[in-house]
C-alpha positions as CSV (number, residue, x, y, z in Angstrom):
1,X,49.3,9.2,7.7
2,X,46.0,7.5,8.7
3,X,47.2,6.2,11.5
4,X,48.2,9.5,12.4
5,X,45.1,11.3,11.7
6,X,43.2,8.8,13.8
7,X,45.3,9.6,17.1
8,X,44.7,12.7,16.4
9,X,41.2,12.8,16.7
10,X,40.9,10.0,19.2
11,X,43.4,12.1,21.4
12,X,41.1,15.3,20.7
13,X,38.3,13.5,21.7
14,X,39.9,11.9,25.1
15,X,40.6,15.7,25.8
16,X,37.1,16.8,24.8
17,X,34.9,14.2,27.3
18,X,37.9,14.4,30.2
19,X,38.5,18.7,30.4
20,X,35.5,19.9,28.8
21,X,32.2,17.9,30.5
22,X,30.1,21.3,30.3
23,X,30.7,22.0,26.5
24,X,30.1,17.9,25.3
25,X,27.0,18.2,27.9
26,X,26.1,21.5,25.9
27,X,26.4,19.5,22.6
28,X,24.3,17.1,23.7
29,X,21.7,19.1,24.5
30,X,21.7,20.7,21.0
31,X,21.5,17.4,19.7
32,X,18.4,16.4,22.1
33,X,16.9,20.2,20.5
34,X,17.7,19.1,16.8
35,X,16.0,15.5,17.5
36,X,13.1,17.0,19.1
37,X,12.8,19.8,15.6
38,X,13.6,16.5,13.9
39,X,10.6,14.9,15.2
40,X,8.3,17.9,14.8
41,X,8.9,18.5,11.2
42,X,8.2,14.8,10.9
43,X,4.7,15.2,12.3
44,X,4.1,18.3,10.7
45,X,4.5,16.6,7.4
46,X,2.6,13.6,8.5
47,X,0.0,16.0,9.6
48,X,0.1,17.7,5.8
49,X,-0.4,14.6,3.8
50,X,-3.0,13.3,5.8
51,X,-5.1,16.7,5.1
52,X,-4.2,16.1,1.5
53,X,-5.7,12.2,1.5
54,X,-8.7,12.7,3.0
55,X,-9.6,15.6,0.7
56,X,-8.7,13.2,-2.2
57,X,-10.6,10.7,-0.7
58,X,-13.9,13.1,0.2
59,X,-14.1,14.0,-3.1
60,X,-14.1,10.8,-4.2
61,X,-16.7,9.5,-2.0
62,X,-18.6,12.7,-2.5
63,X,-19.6,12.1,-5.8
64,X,-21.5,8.8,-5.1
65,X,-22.4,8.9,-1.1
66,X,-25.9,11.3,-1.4
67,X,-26.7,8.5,-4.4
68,X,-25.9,5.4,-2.6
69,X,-27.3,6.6,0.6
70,X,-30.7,7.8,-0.8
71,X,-31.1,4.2,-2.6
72,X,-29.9,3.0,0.8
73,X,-32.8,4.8,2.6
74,X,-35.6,2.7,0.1
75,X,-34.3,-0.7,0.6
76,X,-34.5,-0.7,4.6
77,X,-37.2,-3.5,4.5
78,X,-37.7,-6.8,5.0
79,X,-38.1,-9.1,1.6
80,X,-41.2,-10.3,0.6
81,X,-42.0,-14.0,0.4
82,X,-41.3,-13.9,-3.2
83,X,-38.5,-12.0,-3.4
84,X,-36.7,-13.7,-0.5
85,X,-36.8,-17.2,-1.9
86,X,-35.0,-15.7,-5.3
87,X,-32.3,-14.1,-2.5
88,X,-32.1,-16.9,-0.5
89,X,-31.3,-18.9,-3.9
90,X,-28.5,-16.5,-4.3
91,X,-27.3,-15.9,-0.9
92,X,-24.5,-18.4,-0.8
93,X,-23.3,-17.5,-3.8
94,X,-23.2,-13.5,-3.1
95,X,-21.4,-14.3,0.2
96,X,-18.6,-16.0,-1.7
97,X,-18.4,-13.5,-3.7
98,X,-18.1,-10.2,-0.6
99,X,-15.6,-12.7,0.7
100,X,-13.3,-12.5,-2.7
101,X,-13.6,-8.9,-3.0
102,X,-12.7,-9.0,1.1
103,X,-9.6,-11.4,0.2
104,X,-8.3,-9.4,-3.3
105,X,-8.1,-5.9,-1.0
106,X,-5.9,-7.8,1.9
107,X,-3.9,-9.4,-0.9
108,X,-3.6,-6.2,-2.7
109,X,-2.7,-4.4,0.6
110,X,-0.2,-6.7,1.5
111,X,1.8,-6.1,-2.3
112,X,2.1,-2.6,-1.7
113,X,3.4,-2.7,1.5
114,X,6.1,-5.7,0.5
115,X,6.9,-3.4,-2.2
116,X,7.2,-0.1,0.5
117,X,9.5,-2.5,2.4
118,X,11.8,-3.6,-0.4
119,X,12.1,0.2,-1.8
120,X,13.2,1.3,2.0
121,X,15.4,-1.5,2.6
122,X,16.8,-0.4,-0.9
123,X,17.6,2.7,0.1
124,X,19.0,2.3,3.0
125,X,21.2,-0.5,1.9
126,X,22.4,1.8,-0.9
127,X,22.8,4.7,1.5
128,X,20.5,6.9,-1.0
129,X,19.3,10.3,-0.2
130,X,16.1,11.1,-1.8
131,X,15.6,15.4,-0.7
132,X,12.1,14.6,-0.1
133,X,12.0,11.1,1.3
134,X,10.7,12.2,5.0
135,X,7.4,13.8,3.1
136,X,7.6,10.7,1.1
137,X,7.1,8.0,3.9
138,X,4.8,10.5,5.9
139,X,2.2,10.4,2.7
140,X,2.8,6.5,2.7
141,X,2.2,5.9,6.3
142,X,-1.1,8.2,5.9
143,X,-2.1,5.8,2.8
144,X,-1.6,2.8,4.8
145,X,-3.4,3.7,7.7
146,X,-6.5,5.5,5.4
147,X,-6.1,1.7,3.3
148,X,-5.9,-0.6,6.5
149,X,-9.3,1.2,7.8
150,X,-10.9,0.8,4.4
151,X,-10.0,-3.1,4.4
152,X,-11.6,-3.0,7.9
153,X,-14.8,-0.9,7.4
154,X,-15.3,-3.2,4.1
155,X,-14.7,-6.6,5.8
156,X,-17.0,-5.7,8.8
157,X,-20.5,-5.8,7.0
158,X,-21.9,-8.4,7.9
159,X,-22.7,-11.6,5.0
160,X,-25.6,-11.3,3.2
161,X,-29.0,-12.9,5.3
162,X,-32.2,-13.1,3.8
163,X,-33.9,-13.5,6.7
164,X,-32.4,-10.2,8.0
165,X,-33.9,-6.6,8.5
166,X,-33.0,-5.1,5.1
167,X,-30.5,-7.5,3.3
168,X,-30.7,-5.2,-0.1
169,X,-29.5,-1.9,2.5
170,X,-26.5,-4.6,3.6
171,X,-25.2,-5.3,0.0
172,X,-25.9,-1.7,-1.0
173,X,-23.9,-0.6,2.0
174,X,-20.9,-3.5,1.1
175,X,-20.7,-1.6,-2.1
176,X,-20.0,2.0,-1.0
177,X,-17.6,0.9,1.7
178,X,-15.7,-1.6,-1.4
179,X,-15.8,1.4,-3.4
180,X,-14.1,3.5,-0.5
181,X,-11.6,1.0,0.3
182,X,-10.5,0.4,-3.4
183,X,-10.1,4.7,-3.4
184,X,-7.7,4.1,-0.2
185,X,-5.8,1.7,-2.0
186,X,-5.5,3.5,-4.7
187,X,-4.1,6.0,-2.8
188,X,-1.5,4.2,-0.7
189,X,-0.5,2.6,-3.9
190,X,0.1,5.9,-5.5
191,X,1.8,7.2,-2.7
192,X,4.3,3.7,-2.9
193,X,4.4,4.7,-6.4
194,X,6.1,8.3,-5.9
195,X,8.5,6.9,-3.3
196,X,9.8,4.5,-5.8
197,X,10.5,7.1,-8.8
198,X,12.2,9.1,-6.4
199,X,14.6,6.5,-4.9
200,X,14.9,4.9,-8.6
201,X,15.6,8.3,-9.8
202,X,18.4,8.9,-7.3
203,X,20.0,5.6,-7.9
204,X,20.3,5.3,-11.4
205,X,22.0,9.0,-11.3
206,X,24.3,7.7,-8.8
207,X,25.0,4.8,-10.9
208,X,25.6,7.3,-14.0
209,X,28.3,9.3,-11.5
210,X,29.9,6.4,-10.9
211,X,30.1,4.6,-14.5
212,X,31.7,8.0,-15.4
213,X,34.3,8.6,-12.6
């Protein structure tokens, strides 16, 4: 009977691509439209969820940038004699530590995305359908791009130097930007988060259908 079916649709499909070239080139080309919608809804909800981080993130940032920036604004000045042999007794060790903080973010950054990996392969290895996975992925990618910049705006102040301009503007601006990068990994981690409830959610009810059928 299989067999049968199969010839069936094999032979239908011979017929199709030899007699009808104008109706498969038809199909095609609503194919090529549906991709193209495809795409579109994609960006649209790409589009969406970035609006929806950065607003998370401006409020965020908000509520500490006019203080940070106003203490910012009173330490652009060179140290005093004084004061710079007490920094330049800590300098080393303050360097190490901006260097940690710039280390625990990558390594932090570089979990979540392992676990984004593993829930995607997941689900596609499991052929799961998650209704809202597409808006799911599109908020992650936002995250990880909003995260990766915060890594990269964090990492590129420069080390602490004594001898520098304003050294106490330098650490003051190191902690604004650590602050904004450790809101955008919050974010993309929360965004990782939501994907994997879904897709757990959907497998462990397909698991259920099947333990009872």
């Amino acid at each position: 009977m299989k067999h049968t079916i199969k010839n069936i649709l094999t032979g239908s499909l011979v017929f199709a691509l030899v007699f009808t070239p104008a109706v498969f080139a038809q199909e095609a080309d609503s194919e090529d439209d549906s991709t193209v919608s495809d795409t579109s809804r994609l960006e649209q909800r790409r589009l969406e969820a970035k609006r929806k981080l950065q607003a998370r993130l401006d409020q965020a940032k908000e509520t500490r940038t006019e203080r940070v920036d106003e203490a910012k604004s009173n330490l652009r000045e060179r140290l005093s004699d004084a004061k710079k042999s007490i920094c330049e007794r800590r300098e080393s060790k303050i360097n190490q530590i901006m260097e940690r903080m710039d280390t625990r973010r990558t390594n932090a950054f570089d979990r979540v995305t392992q676990i984004y990996e593993a829930i995607t392969g997941f689900y596609t290895e499991k052929s799961l359908s998650v209704e809202n996975y597409d808006s799911l992925v599109a908020a992650i990618v936002v995250a990880k791009e909003a995260a990766q910049a915060g890594i990269d705006n964090q990492q590129a102040v420069p080390q602490l130097d004594c001898d520098g301009d304003q050294p106490k503007a330098d650490i003051a601006d190191f902690k604004q930007r650590r602050l904004d990068s450790i809101d955008a990994m919050k974010a993309y981690r929360d965004a990782v988060k939501d994907l994997a409830s879904a897709v757990k959610e959907v497998a462990e009810a397909n698991r259920t259908t099947k333990e009872d059928s």
